[in-house]
GUKEMI-533093 format. One line per 10 residues: number of its first residue (from 1); for each residue x, y, z of N, C-alpha, C, CB. Coordinates in steps of 0.1 Angstrom, whole numbers. Glycine has a CB too. Layout:
NUM> X/Y/Z/X/Y/Z/X/Y/Z/X/Y/Z  ...;
END
This chain:
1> 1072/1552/611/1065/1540/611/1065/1533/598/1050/1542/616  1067/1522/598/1071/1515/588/1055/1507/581/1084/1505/595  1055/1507/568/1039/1503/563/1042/1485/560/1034/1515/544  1052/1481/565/1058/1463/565/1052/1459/579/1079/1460/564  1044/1452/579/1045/1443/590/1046/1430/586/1034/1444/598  1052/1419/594/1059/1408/594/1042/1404/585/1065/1401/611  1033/1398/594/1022/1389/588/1009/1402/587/1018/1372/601  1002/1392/584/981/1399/579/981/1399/567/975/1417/582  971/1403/565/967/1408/551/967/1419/543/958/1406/550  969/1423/536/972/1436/530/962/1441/529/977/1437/519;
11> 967/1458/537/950/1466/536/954/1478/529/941/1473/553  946/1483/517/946/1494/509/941/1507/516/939/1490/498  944/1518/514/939/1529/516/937/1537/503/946/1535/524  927/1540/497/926/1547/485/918/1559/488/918/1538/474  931/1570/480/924/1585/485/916/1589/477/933/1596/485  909/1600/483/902/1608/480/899/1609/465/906/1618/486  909/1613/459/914/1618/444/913/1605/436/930/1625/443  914/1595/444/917/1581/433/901/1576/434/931/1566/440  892/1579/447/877/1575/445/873/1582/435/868/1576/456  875/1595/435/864/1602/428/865/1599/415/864/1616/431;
21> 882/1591/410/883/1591/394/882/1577/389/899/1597/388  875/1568/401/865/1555/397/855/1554/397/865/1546/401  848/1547/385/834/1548/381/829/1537/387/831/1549/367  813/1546/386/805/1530/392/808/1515/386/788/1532/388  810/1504/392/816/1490/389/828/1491/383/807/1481/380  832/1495/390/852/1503/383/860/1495/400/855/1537/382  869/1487/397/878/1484/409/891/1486/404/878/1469/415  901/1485/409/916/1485/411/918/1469/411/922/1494/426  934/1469/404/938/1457/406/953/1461/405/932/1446/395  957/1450/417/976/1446/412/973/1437/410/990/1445/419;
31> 983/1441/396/979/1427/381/996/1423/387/977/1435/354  999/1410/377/1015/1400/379/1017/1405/363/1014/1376/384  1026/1410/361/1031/1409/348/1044/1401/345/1033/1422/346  1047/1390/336/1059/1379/338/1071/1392/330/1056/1359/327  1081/1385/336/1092/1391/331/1101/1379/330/1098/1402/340  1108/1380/318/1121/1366/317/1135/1376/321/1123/1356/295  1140/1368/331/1156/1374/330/1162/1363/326/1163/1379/343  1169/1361/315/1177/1353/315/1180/1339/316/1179/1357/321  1179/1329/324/1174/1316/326/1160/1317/337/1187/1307/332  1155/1329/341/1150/1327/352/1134/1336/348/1161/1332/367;
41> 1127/1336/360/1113/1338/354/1114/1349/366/1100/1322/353  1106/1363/363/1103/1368/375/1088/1375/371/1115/1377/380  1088/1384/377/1073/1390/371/1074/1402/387/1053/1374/371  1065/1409/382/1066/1422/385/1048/1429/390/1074/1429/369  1047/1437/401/1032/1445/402/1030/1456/399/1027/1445/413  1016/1457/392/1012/1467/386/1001/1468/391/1013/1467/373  997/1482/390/981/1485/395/972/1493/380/982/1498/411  963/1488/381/952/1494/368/938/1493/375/952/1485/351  931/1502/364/917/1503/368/913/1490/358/909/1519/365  894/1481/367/890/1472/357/874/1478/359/894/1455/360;
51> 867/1464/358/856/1464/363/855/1450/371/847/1467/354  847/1451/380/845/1443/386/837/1433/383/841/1447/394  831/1432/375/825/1421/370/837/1413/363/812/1425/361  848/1416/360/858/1410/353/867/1401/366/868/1423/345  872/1411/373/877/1405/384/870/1394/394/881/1414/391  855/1398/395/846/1390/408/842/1373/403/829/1400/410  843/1374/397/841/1358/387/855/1350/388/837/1360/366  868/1355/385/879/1350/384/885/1344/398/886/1359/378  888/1333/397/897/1326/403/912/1334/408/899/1315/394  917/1342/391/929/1342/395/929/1356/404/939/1342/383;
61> 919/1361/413/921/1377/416/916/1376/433/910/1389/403  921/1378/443/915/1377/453/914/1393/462/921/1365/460  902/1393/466/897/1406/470/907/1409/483/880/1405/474  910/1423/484/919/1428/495/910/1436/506/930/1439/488  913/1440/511/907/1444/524/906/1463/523/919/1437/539  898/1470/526/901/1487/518/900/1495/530/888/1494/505  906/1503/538/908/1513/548/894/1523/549/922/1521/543  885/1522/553/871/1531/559/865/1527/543/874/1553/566  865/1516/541/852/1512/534/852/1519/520/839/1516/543  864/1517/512/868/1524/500/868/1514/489/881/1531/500;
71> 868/1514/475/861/1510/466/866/1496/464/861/1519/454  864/1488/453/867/1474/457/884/1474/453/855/1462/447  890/1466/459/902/1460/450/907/1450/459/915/1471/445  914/1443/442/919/1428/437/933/1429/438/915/1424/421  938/1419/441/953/1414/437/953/1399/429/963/1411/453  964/1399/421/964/1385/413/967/1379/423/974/1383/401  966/1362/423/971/1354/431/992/1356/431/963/1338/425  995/1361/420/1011/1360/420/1011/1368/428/1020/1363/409  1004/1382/425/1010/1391/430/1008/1397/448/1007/1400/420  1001/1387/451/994/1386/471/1000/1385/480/987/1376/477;
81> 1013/1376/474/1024/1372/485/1034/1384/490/1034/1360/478  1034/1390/475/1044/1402/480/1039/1417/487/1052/1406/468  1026/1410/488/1015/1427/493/1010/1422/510/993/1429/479  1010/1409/513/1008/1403/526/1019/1414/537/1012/1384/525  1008/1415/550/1014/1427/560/1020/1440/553/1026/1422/569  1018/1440/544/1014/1459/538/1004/1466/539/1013/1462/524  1004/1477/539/999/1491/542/1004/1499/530/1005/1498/556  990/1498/520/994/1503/508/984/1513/507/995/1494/497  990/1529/502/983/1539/501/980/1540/484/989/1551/508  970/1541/476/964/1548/463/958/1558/464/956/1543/457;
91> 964/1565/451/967/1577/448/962/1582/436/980/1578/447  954/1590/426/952/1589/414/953/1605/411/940/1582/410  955/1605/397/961/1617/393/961/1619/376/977/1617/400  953/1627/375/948/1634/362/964/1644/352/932/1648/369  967/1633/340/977/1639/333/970/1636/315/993/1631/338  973/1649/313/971/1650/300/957/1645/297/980/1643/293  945/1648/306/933/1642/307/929/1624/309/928/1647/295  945/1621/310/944/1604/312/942/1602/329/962/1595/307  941/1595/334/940/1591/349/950/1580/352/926/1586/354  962/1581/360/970/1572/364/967/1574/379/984/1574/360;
101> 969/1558/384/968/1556/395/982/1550/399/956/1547/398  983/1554/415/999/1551/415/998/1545/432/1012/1568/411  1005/1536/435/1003/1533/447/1020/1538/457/999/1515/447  1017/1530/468/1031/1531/476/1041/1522/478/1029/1533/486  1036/1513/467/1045/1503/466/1059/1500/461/1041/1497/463  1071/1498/464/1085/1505/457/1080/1500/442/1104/1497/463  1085/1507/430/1086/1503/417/1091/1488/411/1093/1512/412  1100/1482/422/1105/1471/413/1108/1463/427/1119/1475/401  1092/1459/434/1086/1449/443/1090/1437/441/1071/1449/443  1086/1433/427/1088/1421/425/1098/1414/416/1079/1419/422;
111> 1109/1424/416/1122/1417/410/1133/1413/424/1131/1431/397  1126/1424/430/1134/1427/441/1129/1411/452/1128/1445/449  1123/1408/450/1113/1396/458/1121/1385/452/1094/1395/453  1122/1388/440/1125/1368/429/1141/1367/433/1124/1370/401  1149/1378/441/1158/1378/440/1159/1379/456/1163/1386/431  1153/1378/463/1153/1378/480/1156/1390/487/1164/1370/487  1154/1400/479/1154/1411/482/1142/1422/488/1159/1414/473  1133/1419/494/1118/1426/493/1124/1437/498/1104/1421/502  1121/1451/491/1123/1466/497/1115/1468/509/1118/1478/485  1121/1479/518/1111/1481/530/1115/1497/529/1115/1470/547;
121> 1101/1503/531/1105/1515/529/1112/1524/540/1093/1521/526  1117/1531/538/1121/1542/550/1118/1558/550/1137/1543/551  1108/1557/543/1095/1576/542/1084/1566/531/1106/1600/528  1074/1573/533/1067/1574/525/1066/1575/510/1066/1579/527  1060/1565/503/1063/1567/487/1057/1577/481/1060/1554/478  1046/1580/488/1039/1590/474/1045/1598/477/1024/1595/471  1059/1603/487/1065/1620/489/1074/1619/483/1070/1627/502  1083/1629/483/1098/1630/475/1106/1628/480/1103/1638/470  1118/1621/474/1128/1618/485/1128/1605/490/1127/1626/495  1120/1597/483/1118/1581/492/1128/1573/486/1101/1571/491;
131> 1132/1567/498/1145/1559/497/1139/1547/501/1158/1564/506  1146/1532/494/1141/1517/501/1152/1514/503/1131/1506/493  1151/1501/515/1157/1494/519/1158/1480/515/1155/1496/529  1169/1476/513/1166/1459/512/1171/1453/521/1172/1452/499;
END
């Protein structure tokens, strides 16, 4: 089963491991980060922890939809288009006492997009072995 569907809205699922390592008024965001190639402009999604009082005031961040009522999260306005009819799982994970959060989204979403390429998975990203499609 494929986590692409043509249209909707993008719904998050955030596990277990990724609630417990957000704090009270702590949300998730996919941030747009710009990238220049060349003559052309692209930009790229990232996910980080904020707070919500940062994100809930802003214009540029619009609230996503969360799988059995899991903690808040944001997408930039860049970065919405390329998360629309996804099925995105979060993940978090304790290294070197830091906390990275990591989703299921291919690594390079949005180069792959500026170039008409959107990846579509064929397994699962958080397992090993995941291959994408363009």
């Amino acid at each position: 089963m494929s986590d692409v569907q043509s249209t909707g809205p993008p719904v998050v699922q955030v596990s277990v491991e990724a609630r417990a390592e957000l704090g009270a008024g702590q949300a998730l965001v996919f941030d747009w980060t710009r990238l220049a190639l060349c003559c052309a402009v692209a930009g790229e999604v990232s996910l980080r922890r904020t707070t919500t009082s940062e994100v809930q005031g802003s214009a540029a961040f619009v609230p996503l939809r969360t799988a059995d009522g899991g903690p808040p999260v944001f997408a930039h306005r860049r970065a919405y288009p390329l998360l629309v009819g996804r099925h995105i799982k979060v993940h978090c994970r304790r290294r070197l006492g830091m906390r990275s959060f990591t989703s299921s989204l291919p690594p390079d979403l949005g180069l792959r997009a500026s170039f008409g390429r959107v990846a579509r998975p064929t397994h699962d990203h958080m397992t090993e072995g995941r291959t994408f499609r363009a």
